[in-house]
N, C-alpha and C positions, 0 to 999 in steps of 0.2 A: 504494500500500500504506500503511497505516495507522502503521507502526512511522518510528522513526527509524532511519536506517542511515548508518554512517561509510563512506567509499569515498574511497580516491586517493591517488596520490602525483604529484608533478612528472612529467608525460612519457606516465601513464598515460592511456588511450585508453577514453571511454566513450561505447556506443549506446545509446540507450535506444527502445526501439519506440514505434512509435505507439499515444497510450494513454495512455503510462505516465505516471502522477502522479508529478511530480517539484518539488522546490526545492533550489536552490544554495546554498551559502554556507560561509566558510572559518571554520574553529575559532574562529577569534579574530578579533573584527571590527577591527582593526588592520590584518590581513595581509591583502593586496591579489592578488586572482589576475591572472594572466596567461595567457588559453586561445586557444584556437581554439574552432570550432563550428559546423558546418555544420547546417542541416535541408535533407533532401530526401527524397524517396521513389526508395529504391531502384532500381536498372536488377533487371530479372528475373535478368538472368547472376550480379549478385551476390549475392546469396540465399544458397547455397550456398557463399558466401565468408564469410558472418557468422554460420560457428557459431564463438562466442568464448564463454568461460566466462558463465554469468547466475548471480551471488549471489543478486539478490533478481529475483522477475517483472521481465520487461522492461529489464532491467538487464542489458548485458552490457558486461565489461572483458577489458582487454587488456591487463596492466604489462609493461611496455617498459622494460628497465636496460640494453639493449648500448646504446652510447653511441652507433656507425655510424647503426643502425637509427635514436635517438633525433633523430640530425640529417637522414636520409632524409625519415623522417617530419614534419619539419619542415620542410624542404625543399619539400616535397608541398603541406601546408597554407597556405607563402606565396605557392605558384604558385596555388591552388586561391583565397585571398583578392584577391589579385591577380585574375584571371582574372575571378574574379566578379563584379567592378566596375565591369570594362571595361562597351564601349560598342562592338556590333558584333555581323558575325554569325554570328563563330567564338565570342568569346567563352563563353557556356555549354558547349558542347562541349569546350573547353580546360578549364573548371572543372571540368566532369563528369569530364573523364580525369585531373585532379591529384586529385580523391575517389575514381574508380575507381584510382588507385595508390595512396594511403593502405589502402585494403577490402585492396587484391592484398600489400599487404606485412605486414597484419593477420594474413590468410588463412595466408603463407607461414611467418610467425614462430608460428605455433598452430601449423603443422602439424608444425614441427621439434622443437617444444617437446612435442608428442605422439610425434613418431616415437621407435621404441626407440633408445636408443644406440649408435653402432657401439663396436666394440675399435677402440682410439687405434691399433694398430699398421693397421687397415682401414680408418683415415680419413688416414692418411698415406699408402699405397697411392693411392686415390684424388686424393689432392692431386696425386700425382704425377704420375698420368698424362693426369691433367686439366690439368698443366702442359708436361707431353713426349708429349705425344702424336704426335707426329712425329716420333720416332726409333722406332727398334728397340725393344721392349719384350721382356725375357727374365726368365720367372718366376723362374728361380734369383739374378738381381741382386735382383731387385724385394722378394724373401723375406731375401738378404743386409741390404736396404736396413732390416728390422725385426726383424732376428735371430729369423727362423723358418724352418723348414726348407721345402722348395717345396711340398711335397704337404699340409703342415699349415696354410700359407698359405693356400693353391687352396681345403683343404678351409673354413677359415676364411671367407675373403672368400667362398665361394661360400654358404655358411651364411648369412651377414650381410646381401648384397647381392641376392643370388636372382638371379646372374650370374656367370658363369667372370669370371678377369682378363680372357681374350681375348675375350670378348664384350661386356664393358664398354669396354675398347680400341677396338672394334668400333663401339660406339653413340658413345661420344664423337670418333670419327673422321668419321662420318657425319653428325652433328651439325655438328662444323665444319663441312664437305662444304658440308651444305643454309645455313649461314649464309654461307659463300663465295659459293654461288650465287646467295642470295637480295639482299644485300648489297652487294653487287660485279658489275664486269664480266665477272669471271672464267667462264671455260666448264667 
């Protein structure tokens, strides 16, 4: 594209498609960057991973402020430069999966950042039982637990969730279940 365009902060995550005319360079030629950057041509699976916001054609970003995620993602890119270096004949396929988890934590942090907001009292509900999931769960404690009454709860989380407590109970217990099985000796 013909225009000049500003873009970026530390941490922030840019694709830019194949194509696209591009030049780098920091505000001030003093200040010295320090990046990552991969070129590759996409696997088909992620495709569908990389709808990230595009300011300008061909330009998509992705600003990243949790600080968790900024060190994952970091994390990803020194295994992914690493990997790339080697010499062998895993190597590219180890590169490929530290870029395919950079795209998957891309993917995951757009998709939260789009999802609606739950009610703070329907995401402590959920912490919780994605922490105790193996005890007894009984909606009048669970309702105590966020000072609402049980049926304003039920009706709530069910609203929010687009699942009773006891069927979310339900999938997060089956969930462990198949991670048991899959994971473990366990029968």
């Amino acid at each position: 594209w013909a225009r000049q365009t500003r873009f970026g902060c530390a941490g922030d995550i840019f694709i830019l498609a194949r194509g696209t005319v591009h030049d780098s360079a920091t505000a001030h030629p003093a200040v010295r960057w320090e990046c990552y950057w991969a070129h590759c041509t996409p696997r088909a699976h992620w495709l569908p991973w990389l709808r990230l916001p595009e300011p300008a054609p061909g330009l998509y970003i992705q600003k990243i402020e949790q600080r968790e995620l900024k060190q994952r993602l970091d994390q990803a890119f020194v295994r992914l430069l690493r990997d790339s270096q080697g010499i062998g004949t895993w190597q590219a396929e180890l590169a490929a999966n530290a870029l395919e988890e950079v795209i998957l934590l891309l993917a995951q942090h757009q998709e939260k950042q789009n999802a609606p907001q739950l009610d703070e009292r329907v995401e402590t509900i959920l912490a919780y039982l994605n922490q105790r999931f193996r005890e007894p769960i009984n909606i009048a404690s669970l309702a105590a637990l966020v000072a609402l009454s049980p049926s304003r709860l039920a009706h709530l989380f069910k609203k929010q969730v687009g699942a009773s407590i006891m069927e979310t109970v339900l999938h997060v217990r089956l969930r462990q279940a198949a991670r048991l099985l899959e994971f473990t000796a366990l029968s």
